[in-house]
Residue, then its C-alpha position, 0 to 999 in steps of 0.5 A: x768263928x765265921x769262914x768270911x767277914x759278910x754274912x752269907x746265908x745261902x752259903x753260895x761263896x763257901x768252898x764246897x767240894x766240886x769243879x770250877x766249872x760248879x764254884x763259878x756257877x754258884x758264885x753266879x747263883x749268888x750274884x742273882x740272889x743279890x738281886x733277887x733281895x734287891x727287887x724284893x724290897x722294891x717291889x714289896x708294896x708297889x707290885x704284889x705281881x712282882x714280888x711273886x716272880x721274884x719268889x719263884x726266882x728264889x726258888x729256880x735258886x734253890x733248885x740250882x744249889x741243889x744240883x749243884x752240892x746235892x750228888x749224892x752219897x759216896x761212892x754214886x756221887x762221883x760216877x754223877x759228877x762225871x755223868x754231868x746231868x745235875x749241872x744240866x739242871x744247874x744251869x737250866x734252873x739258874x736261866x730261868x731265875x735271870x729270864x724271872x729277874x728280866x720281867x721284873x726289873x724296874x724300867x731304869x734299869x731294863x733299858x740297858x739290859x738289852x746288850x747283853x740279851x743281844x750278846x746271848x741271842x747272837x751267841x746261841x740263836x740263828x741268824x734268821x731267828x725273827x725275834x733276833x732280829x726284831x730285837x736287833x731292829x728295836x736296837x737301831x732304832x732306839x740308840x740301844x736302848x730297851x722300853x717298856x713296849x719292848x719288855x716282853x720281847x727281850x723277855x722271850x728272845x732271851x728264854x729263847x737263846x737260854x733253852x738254845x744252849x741248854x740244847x747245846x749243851x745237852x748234845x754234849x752230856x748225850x755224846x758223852x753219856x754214848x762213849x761212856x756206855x761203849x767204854x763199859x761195853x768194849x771193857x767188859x768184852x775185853x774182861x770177858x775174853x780174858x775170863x774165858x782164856x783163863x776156864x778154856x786155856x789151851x783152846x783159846x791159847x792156841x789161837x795166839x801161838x804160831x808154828x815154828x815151821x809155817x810149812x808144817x800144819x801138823x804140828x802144834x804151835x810153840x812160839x807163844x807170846x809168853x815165851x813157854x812152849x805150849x799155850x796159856x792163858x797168860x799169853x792172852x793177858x798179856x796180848x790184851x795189856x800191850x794192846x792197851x799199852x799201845x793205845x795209851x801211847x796213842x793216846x798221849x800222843x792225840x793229847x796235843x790237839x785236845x784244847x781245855x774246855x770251861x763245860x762240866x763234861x769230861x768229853x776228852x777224858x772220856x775219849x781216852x778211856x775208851x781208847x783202852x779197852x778198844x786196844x786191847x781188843x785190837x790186838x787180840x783180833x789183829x793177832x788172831x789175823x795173824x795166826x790165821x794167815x789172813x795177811x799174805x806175807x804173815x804167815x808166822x812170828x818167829x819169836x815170842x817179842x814179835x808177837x807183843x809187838x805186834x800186839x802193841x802196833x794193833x793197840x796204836x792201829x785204833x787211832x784210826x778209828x778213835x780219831x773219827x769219834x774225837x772229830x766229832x767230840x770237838x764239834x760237838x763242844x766247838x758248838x756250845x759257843x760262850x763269851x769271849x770265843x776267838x774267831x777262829x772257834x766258830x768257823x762252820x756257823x753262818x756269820x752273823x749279818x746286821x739288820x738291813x737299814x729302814x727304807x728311806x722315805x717314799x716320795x709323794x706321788x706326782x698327783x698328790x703334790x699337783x693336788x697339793x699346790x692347787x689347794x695351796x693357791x686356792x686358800x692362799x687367794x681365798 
């Protein structure tokens, strides 16, 4: 028995495992079929031209669904999922299947494709673009709407303002791509140094022990973080697990100004993984500043829970950092602008200015007009 009623060979409406921001492209995918099918039989004996883009439409469709369900086999295919760059070539394959569609779609229907062209370009497309603007003086001139003549110049401006997203959007995925590779850096620093703590025990252990007398260098240090009286390994694990602690606390925290996102990118999610092994490393330096008398005033922890919490407060201390490199997340997805934003969400780009109104008609010089009425009155008495 079928899963749905119509027949749909495409498969574009079947549930297909992947994120929502996926399912809403493919059931656009199938939308542009529908009309690809449609031009088809149009255009079958009138316009062999035609038929050969829509064709090729069909095939940007093609692409499209591929990217979409073909990422590949377990276990690479969720690391590709959350790299995002098949729903790059999701999206820039199911843009040139609509700009292919424009070219070819009868005139009764391009006559009112203009607004929504218009809506895209003011979108994605700088305000002193010249094709914007051409595109918004043919507008007023023609009540809103597009002619033959003016074809090829929605053609172009939306192509335009479809590559301008695609731009935008791939600084989103490039960033993205940057705090993934510093997440597996910083963790494999941060697993690196746990390894070399567990091999050289007591020599890296000593680094994170304090002395019960500060006054006293000679001696060995016996306030430890795992409370034994000598150094291990144990204390350095331990240190890096309440530095992750303390950033994951932050982390919950910086959650209340993180805002939902309708892209394929796990930018915040990404963000706070990062957080993780930052903290860890935090708490190990900070530490050691400690043991090293770097901060006047420090110059000893009496007990083992001081030296965790302070771990854990240099685990929160990378907020500060952290909150830098969230700013510029969120400018970076503020950026990728789509229908339906609240004004607020574009503050920092130009506002939009409409096309200055055609000049009125220049008089007559008074020449001109004097030559006028003479030749009136000659031919008037002739």
């Amino acid at each position: 028995m079928a899963k749905y009623p119509l027949p749909d060979p495409y498969r574009d409406c079947d549930q297909f495992p992947g994120s929502s921001w996926s399912k809403r492209l493919s059931a656009h995918v199938a939308d542009l079929q529908g009309q690809i099918t449609k031009l088809k039989y149009e255009v079958a004996d009138q316009n062999p031209r035609a038929l050969v883009i829509a064709e090729r439409a069909e095939i940007h469709l093609q692409a499209a669904r591929a990217a979409l369900r073909g990422n590949g086999r377990w276990p690479a295919r969720p690391f590709r999922r959350f790299a995002g760059g098949h729903t790059d070539g999701a999206l820039a394959n199911t843009h040139e299947a609509e700009v292919a569609i424009l070219r070819i779609v009868p005139q009764v229907d391009l006559r009112w494709r203009g607004l929504a062209v218009l809506v895209q370009a003011r979108l994605h497309l700088d305000p002193q673009d010249m094709r914007l603007q051409q595109l918004e003086t043919v507008f007023a001139h023609q009540n809103a709407r597009i002619e033959a003549p003016d074809r090829e110049l929605l053609v172009s401006t939306l192509h335009a303002a479809y590559q301008a997203e695609e731009a935008e959007r791939a600084k989103v995925r490039s960033f993205m791509h940057i705090v993934c590779a510093a997440t597996v850096m910083m963790a494999l620093i941060a697993i690196g140094f746990a390894i070399w703590a567990f091999l050289q025990s007591k020599a890296i252990g000593t680094n994170f022990c304090f002395l019960e007398n500060p006054d006293d260098l000679s001696a060995d240090p016996t306030i430890c973080p795992f409370g034994k009286k000598k150094p291990n390994w144990e204390g350095v694990w331990l240190i890096e697990f309440m530095g992750m602690l303390g950033a994951a606390l932050a982390g919950a925290v910086a959650l209340r100004k993180v805002r939902g996102t309708a892209g394929p990118y796990y930018v915040a999610t990404s963000l706070l993984l990062l957080r993780l092994p930052v903290g860890a490393l935090t708490a190990v330096i900070g530490i050691m500043f400690l043991s090293g008398r770097f901060f006047p005033g420090l110059t000893a922890l009496d007990t083992p829970i001081q030296i965790l919490m302070w771990a854990a407060a240099f685990g929160v201390l990378q907020e500060t950092v952290m909150q830098a490199v969230d700013r510029q997340g969120r400018a970076l997805l503020d950026n990728v602008r789509s229908p339906g934003r609240a004004p607020g969400e574009d503050a920092g780009r130009p506002p939009h200015k409409p096309p200055p109104p055609p000049p009125p008609p220049r008089p007559a010089p008074m020449v001109s007009r004097v030559a006028q009425a003479v030749a009136a009155r000659v031919k008037k008495k002739s």
